[in-house]
ZADO-1210 file (C-alpha; in nm, 4 decimals, padded with zeros to 6 digits):
<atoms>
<atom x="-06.9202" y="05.5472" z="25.0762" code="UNK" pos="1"/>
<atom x="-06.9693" y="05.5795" z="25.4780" code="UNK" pos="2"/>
<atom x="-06.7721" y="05.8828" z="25.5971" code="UNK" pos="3"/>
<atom x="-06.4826" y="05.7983" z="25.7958" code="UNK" pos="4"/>
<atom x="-06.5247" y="05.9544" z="26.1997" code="UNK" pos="5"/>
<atom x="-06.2088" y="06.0650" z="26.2911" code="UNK" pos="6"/>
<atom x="-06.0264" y="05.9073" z="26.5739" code="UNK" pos="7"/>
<atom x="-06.1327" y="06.0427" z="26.9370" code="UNK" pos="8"/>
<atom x="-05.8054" y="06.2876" z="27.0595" code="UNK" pos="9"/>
<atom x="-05.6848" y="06.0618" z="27.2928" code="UNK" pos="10"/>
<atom x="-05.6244" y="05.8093" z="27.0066" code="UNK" pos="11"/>
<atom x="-05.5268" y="06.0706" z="26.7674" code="UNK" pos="12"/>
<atom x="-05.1651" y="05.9897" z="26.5741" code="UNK" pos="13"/>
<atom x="-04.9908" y="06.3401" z="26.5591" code="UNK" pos="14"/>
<atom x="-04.7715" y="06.2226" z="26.3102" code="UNK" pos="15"/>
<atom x="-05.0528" y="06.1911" z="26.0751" code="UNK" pos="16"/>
<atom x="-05.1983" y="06.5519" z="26.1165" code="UNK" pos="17"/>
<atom x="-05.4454" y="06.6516" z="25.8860" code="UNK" pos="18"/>
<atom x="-05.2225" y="06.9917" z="25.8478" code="UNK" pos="19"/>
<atom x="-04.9130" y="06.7891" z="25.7841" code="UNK" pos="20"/>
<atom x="-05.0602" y="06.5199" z="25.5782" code="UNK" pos="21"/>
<atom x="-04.9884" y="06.6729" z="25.2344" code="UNK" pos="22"/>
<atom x="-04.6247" y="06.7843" z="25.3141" code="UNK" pos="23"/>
<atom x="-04.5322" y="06.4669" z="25.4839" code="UNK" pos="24"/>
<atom x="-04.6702" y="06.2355" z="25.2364" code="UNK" pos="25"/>
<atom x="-04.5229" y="06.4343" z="24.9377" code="UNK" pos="26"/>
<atom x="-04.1605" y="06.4288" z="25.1775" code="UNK" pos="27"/>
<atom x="-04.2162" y="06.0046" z="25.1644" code="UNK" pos="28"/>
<atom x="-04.3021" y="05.9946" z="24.8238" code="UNK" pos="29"/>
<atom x="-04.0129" y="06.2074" z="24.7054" code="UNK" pos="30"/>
<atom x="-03.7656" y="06.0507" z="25.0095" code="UNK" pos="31"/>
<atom x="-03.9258" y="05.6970" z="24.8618" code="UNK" pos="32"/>
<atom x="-03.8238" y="05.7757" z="24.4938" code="UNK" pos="33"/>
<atom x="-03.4514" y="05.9285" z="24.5784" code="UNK" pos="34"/>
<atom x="-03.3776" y="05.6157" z="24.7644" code="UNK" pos="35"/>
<atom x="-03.5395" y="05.3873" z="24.4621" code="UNK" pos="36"/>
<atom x="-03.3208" y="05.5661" z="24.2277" code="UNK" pos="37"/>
<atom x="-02.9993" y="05.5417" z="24.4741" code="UNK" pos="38"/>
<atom x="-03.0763" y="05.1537" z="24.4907" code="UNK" pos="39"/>
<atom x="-03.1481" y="05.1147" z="24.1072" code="UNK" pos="40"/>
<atom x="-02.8052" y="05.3432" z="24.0431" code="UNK" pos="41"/>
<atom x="-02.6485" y="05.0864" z="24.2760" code="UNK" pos="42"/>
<atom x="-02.7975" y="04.7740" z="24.1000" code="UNK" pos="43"/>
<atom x="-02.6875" y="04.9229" z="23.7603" code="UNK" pos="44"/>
<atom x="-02.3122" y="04.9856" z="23.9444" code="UNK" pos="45"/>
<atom x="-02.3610" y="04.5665" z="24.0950" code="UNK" pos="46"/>
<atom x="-02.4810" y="04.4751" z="23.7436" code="UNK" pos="47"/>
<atom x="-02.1654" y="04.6125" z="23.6088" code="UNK" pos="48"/>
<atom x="-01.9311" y="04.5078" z="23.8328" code="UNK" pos="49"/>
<atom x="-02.1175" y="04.1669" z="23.7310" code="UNK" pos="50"/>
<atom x="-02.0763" y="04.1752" z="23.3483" code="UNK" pos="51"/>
<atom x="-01.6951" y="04.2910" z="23.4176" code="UNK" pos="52"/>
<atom x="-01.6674" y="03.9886" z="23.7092" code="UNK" pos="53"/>
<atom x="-01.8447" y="03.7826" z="23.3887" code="UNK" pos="54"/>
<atom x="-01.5836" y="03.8563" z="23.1446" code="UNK" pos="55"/>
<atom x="-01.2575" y="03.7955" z="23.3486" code="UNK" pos="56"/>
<atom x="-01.4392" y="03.4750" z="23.4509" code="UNK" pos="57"/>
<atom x="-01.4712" y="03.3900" z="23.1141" code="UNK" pos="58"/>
<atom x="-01.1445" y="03.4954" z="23.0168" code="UNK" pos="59"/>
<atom x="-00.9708" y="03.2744" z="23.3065" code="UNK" pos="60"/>
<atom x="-01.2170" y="02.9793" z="23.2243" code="UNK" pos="61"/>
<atom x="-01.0229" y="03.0092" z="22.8799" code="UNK" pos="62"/>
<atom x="-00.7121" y="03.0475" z="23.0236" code="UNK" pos="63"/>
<atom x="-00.7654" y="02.7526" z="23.2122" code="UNK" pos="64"/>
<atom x="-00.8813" y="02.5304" z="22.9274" code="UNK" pos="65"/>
<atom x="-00.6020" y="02.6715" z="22.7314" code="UNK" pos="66"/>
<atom x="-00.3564" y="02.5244" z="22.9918" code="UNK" pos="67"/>
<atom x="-00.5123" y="02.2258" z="23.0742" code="UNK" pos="68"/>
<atom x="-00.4831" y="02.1310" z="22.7318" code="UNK" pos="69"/>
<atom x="-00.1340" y="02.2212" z="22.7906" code="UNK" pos="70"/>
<atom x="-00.0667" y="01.9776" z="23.0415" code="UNK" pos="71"/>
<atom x="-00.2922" y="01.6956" z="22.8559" code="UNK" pos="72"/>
<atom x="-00.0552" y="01.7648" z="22.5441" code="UNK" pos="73"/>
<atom x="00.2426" y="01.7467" z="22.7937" code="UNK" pos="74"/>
<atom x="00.1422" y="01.4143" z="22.9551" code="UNK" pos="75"/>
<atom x="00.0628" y="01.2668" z="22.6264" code="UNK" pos="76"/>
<atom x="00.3888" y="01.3958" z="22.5043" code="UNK" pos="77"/>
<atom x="00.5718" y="01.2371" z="22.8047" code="UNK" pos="78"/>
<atom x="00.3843" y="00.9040" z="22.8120" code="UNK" pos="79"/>
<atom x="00.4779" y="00.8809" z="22.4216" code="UNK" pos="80"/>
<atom x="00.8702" y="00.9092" z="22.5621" code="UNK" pos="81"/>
<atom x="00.8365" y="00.6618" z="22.8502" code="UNK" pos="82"/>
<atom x="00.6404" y="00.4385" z="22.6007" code="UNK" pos="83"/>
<atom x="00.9506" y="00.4939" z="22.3348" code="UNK" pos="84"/>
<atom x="01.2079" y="00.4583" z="22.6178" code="UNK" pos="85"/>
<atom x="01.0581" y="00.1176" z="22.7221" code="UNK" pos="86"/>
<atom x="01.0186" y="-00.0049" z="22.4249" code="UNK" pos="87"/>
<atom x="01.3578" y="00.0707" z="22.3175" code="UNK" pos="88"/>
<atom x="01.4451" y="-00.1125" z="22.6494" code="UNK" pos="89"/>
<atom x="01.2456" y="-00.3962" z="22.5758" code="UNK" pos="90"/>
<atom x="01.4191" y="-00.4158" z="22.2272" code="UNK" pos="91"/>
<atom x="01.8023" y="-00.4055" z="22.4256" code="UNK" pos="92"/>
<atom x="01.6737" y="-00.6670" z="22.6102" code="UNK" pos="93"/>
<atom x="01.5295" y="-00.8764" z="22.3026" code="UNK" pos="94"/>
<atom x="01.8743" y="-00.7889" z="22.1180" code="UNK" pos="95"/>
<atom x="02.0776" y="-00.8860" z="22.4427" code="UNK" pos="96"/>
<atom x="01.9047" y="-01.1881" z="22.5114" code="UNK" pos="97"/>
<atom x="01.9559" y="-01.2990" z="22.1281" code="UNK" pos="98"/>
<atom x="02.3300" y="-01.2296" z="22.1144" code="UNK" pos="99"/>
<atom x="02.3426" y="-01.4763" z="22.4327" code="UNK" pos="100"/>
<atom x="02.1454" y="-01.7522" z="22.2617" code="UNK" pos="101"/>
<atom x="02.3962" y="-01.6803" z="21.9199" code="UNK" pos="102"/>
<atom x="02.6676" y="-01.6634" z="22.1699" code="UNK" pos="103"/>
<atom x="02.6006" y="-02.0068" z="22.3085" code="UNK" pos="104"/>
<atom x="02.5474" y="-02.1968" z="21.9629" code="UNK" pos="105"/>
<atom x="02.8677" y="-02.0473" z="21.8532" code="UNK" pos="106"/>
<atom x="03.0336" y="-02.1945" z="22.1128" code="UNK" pos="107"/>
<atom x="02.8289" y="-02.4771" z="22.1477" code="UNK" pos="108"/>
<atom x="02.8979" y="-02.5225" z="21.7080" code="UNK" pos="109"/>
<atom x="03.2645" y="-02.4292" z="21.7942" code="UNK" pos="110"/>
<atom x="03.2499" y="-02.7271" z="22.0538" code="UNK" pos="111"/>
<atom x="03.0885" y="-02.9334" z="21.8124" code="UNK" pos="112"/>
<atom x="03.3193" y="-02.8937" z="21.5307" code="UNK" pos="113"/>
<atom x="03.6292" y="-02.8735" z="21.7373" code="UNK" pos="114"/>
<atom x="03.8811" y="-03.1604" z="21.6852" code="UNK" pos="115"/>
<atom x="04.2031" y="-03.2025" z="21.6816" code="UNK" pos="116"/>
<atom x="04.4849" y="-03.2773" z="21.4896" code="UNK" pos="117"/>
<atom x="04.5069" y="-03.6058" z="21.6446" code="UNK" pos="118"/>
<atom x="04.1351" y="-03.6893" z="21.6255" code="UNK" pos="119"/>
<atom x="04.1433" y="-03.5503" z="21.2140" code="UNK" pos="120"/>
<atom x="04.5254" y="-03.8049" z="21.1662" code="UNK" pos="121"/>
<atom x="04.2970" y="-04.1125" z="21.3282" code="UNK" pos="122"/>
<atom x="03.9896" y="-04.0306" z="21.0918" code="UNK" pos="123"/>
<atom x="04.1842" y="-04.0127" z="20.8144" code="UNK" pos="124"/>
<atom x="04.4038" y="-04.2985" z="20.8940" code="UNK" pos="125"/>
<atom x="04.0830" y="-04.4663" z="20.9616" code="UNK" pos="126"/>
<atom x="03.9854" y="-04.3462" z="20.5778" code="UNK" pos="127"/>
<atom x="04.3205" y="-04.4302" z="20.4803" code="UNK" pos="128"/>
<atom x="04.4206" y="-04.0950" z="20.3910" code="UNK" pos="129"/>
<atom x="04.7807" y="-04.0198" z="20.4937" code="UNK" pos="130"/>
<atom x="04.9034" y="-03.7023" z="20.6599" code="UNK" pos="131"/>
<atom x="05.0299" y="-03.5504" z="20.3795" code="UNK" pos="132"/>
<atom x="04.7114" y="-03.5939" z="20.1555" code="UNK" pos="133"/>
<atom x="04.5469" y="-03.4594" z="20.4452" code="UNK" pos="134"/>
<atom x="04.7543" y="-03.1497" z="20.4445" code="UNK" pos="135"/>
<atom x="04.7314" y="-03.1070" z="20.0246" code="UNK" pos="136"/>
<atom x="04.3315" y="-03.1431" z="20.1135" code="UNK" pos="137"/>
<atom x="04.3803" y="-02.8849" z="20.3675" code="UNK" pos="138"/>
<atom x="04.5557" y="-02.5921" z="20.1054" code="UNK" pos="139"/>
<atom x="04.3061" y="-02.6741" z="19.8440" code="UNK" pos="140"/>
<atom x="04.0097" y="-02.5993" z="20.0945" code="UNK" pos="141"/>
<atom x="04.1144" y="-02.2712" z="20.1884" code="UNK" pos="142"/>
</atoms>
């Protein structure tokens, strides 16, 4: 190894004196290792503060699941009602719309069948059945 000339004065660092050079660099080493351990102590604290930060995420992601099912279960829950209450409307309507068509051929039959007394004494007169047979046929009928 070539031995190292130190530096002429006028160049000469007097932070770095020969004299000082032990203390100083065991003050760095020990000033270099309190602040290491200050910054690991503080990544511990952060890496804490993480795993609780973690957990109540966690806990609130379940939460949140919990209620969204909730509300899917809800929706469902209310569709299935709407569903019901329009179909039940759908049925009224059916059932309305199919009293109106019985409606109409009930009157329409009643129409149909409807005669009167004149029209049955000129059918049967026309059958040669006289009023008072007509009457008798009448009782035993009913």
């Amino acid at each position: 190894m070539a031995h190292v000339v130190p530096p002429p004065h006028r160049f000469r660092n007097y932070a770095l004196d020969p004299k000082l050079f032990d203390n100083q660099y065991s003050m760095s080493i020990c000033e270099g290792f309190f602040r290491g351990a200050v910054m690991l102590q503080r990544v511990n604290e952060l890496r804490d503060i993480n795993e609780g930060l973690l957990r109540e995420l966690k806990t609130s992601q379940t939460v949140v699941a919990e209620l969204r099912c909730r509300v899917v279960d809800a929706e469902r829950k209310l569709l299935e009602k709407e569903n019901v209450g329009a179909l039940l409307k759908q049925k009224e309507r059916a059932w309305q719309d199919e009293k109106e068509h019985l409606l109409a051929d009930v009157k329409f039959y009643k129409e149909a069948v409807a005669v009167s007394a004149t029209d049955v004494d000129i059918l049967y007169a026309d059958l040669g059945i006289a009023q008072d047979d007509s009457q008798r046929l009448a009782i035993e009928c009913h």
